[in-house]
NULO-8038 format. One record per residue: x, y, z of N, C-alpha, C in turn; residue number from 1; residue in three letters. Coordinates in nm, 2 decimals. Layout:
N
n_xx/n_yy/n_zz/ca_xx/ca_yy/ca_zz/c_xx/c_yy/c_zz/pos/code
X/Y/Z/X/Y/Z/X/Y/Z/NUM/ALA
...
//
This chain:
125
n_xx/n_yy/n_zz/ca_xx/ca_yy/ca_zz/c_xx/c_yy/c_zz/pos/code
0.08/-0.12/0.00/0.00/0.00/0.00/0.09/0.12/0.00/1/UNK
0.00/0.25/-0.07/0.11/0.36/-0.07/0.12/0.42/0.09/2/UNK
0.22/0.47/0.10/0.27/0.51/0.27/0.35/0.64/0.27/3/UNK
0.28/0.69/0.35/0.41/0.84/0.35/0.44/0.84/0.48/4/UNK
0.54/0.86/0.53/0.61/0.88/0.69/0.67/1.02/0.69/5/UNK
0.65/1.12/0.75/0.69/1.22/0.76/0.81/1.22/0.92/6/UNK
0.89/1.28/0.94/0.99/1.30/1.06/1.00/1.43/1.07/7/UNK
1.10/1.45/1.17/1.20/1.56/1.19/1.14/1.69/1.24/8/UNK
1.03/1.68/1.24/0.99/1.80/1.31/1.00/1.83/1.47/9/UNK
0.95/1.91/1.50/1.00/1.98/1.65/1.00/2.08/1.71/10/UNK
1.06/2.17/1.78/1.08/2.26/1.84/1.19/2.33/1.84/11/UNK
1.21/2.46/1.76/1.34/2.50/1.75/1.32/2.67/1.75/12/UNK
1.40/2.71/1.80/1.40/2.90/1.80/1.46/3.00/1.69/13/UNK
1.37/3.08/1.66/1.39/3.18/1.52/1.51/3.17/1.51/14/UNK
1.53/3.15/1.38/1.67/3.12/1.31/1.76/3.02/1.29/15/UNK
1.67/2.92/1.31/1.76/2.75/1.36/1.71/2.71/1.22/16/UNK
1.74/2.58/1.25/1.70/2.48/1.11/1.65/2.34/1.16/17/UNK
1.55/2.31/1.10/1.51/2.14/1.12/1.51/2.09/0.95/18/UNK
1.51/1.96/0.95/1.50/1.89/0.85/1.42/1.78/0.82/19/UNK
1.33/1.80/0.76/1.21/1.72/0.74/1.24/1.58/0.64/20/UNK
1.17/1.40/0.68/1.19/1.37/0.57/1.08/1.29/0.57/21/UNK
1.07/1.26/0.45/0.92/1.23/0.40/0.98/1.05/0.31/22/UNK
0.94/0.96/0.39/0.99/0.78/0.33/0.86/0.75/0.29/23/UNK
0.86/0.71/0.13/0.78/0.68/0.07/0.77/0.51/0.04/24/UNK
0.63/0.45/0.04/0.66/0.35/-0.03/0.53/0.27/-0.04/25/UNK
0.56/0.19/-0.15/0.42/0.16/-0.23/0.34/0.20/-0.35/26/UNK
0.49/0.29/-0.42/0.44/0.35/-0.54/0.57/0.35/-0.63/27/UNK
0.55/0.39/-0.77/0.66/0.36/-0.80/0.75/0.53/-0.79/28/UNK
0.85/0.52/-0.74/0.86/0.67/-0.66/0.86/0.74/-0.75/29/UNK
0.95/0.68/-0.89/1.00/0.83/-1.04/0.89/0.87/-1.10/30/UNK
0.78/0.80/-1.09/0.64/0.86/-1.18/0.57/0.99/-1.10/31/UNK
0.67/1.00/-0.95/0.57/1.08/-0.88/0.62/1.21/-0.84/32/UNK
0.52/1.28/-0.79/0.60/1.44/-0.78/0.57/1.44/-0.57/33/UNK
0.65/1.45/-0.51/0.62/1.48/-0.39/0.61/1.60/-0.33/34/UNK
0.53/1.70/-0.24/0.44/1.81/-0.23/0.53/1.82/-0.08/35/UNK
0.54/1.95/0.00/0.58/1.95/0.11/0.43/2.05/0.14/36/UNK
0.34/2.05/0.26/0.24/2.12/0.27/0.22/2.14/0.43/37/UNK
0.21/2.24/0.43/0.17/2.33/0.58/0.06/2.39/0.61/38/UNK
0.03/2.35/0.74/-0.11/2.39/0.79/-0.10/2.42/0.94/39/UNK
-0.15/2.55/0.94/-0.11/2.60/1.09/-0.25/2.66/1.13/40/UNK
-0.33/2.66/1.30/-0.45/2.67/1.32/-0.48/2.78/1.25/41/UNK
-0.60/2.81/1.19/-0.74/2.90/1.17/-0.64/2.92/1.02/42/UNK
-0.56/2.88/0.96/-0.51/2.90/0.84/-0.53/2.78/0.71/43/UNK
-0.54/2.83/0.62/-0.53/2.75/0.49/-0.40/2.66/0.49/44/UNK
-0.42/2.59/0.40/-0.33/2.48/0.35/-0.25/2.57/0.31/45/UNK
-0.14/2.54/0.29/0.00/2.64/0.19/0.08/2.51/0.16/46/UNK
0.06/2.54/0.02/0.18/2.47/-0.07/0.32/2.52/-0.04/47/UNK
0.39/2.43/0.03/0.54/2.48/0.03/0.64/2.46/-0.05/48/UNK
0.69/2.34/-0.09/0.75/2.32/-0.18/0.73/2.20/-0.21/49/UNK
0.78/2.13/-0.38/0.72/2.00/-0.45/0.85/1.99/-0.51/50/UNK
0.90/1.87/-0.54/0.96/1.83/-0.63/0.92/1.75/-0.74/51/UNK
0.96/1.72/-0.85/0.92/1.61/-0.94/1.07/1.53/-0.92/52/UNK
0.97/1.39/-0.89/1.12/1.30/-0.88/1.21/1.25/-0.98/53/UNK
1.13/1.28/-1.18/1.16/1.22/-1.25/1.22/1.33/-1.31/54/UNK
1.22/1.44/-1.31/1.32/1.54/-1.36/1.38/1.64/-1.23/55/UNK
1.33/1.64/-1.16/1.46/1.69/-1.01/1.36/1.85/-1.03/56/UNK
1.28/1.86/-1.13/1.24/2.00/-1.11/1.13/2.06/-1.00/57/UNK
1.19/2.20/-0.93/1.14/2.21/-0.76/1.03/2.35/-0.77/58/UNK
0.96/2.31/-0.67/0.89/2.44/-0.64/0.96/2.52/-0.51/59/UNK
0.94/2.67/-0.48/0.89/2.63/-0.34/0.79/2.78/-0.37/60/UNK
0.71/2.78/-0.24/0.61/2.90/-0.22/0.72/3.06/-0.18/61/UNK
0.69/3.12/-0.25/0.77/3.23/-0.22/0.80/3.27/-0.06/62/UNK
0.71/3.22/0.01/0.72/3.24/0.18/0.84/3.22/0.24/63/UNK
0.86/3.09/0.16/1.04/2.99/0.18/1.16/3.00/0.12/64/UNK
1.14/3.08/0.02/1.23/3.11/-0.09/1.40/3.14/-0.04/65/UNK
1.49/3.06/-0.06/1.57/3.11/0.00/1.60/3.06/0.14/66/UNK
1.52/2.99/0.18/1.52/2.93/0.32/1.52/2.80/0.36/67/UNK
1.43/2.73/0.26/1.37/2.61/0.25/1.43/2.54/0.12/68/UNK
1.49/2.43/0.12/1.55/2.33/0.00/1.50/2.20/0.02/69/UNK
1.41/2.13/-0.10/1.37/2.01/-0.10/1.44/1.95/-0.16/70/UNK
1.47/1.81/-0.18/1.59/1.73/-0.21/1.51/1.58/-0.26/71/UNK
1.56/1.51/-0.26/1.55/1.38/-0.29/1.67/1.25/-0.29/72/UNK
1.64/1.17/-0.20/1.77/1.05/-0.20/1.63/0.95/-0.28/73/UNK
1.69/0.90/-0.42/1.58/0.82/-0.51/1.59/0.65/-0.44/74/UNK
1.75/0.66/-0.44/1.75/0.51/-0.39/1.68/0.45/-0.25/75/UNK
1.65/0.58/-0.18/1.60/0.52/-0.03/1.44/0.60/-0.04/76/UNK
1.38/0.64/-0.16/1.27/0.68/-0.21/1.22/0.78/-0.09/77/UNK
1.31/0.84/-0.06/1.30/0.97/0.07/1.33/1.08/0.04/78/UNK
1.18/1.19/0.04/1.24/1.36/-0.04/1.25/1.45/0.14/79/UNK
1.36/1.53/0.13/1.39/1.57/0.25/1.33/1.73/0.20/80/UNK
1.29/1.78/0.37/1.32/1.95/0.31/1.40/2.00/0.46/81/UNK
1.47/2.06/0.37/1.58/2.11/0.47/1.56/2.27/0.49/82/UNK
1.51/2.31/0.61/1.46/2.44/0.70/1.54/2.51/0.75/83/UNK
1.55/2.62/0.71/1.71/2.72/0.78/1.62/2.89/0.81/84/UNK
1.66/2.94/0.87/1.66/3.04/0.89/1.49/3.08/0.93/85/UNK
1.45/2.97/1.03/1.29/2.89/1.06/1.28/3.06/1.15/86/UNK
1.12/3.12/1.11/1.05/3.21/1.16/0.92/3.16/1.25/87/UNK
0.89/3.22/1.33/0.77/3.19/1.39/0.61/3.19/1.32/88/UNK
0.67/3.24/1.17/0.56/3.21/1.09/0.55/3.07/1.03/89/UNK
0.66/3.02/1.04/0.66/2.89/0.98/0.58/2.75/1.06/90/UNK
0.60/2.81/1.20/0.50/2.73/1.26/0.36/2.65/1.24/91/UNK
0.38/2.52/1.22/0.27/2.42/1.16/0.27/2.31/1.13/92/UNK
0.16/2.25/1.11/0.22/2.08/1.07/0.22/2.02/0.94/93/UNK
0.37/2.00/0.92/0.41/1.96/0.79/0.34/1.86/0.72/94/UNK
0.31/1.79/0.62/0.27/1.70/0.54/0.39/1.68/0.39/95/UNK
0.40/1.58/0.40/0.41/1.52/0.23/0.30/1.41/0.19/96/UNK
0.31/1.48/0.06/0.22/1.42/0.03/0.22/1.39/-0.17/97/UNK
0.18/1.32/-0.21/0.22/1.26/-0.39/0.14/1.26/-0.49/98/UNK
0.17/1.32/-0.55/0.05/1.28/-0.68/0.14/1.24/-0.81/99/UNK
0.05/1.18/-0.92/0.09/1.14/-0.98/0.15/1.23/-1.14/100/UNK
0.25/1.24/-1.14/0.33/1.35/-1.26/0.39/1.42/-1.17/101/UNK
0.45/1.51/-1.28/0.52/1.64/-1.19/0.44/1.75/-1.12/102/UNK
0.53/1.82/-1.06/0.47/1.91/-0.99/0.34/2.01/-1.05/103/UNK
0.38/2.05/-1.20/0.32/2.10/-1.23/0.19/2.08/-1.29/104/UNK
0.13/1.99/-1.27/0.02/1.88/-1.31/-0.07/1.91/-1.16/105/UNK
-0.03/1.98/-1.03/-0.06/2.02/-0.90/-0.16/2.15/-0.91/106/UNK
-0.30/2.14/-0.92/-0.35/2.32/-0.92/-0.42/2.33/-0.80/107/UNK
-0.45/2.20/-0.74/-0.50/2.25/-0.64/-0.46/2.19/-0.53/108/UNK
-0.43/2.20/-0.43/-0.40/2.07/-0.35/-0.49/1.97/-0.28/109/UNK
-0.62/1.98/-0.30/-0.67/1.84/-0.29/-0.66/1.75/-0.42/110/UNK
-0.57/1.78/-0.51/-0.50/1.71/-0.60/-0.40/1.58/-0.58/111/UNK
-0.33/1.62/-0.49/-0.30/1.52/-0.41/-0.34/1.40/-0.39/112/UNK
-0.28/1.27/-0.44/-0.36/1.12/-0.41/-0.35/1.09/-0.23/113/UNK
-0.21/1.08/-0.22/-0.21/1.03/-0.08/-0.10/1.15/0.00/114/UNK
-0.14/1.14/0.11/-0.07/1.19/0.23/-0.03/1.17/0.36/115/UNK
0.10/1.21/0.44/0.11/1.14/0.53/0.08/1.21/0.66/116/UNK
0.10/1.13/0.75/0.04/1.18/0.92/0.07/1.33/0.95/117/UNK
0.20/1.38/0.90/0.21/1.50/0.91/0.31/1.51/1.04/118/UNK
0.40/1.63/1.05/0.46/1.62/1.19/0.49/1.75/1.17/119/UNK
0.45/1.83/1.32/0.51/1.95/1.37/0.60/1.97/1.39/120/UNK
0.59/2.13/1.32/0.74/2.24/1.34/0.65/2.32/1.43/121/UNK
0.76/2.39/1.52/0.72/2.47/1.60/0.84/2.55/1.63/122/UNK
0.83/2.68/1.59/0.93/2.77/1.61/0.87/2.93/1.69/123/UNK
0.97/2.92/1.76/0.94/3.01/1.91/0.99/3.16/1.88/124/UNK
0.99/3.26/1.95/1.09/3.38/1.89/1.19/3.39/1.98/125/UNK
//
């Protein structure tokens, strides 16, 4: 079955870094584009950043730009996002989550087939 496991989230103070990773399995990974997605109370979903696994090509939401790098290790079918210079706006709980194609095939995000449990960032000032 398809499976997303999210990690690495936590508790860290403005200006630190966490590193998120998202272990996929039960799909075939290169057909898929994986989504990094945040959701913090009384707020909308925000698209953070997406990669496509089959051409390496990335998003991220301008909020992150410069802060936030999504990655991919293919062989261990795990897309990481790596968090630096974390604000207390970033505060919320992460998701990855996959659909099928590249990123750009994504318009809305209940576009999305599957997703995972999600794990909290939490950044303090």
């Amino acid at each position: 079955e398809v499976q997303l496991v999210e990690s690495g989230g936590g508790l860290v103070q403005a200006g630190g870094s966490l590193r998120l990773s998202c272990a996929a399995s039960g799909f075939t990974f290169d057909d898929y584009a994986i989504g990094w997605i945040r959701q913090a109370p009384g707020k909308e979903r925000e698209g953070v950043s997406c990669i496509s696994i089959g051409d390496g090509r990335t998003y991220y939401a301008d909020s992150v730009k410069g802060r936030f790098t999504i990655s991919s290790n293919n062989a261990k079918n795990t897309v990481y996002l790596q968090m630096n210079s974390l604000k207390p706006e970033d505060t919320a709980v992460y998701y990855c989550a996959t659909v099928l194609g590249d990123c750009e095939v994504v318009d809305d995000l209940d576009e999305y087939d599957y997703w995972g449990q999600g794990t909290q960032v939490t950044v303090s000032s």
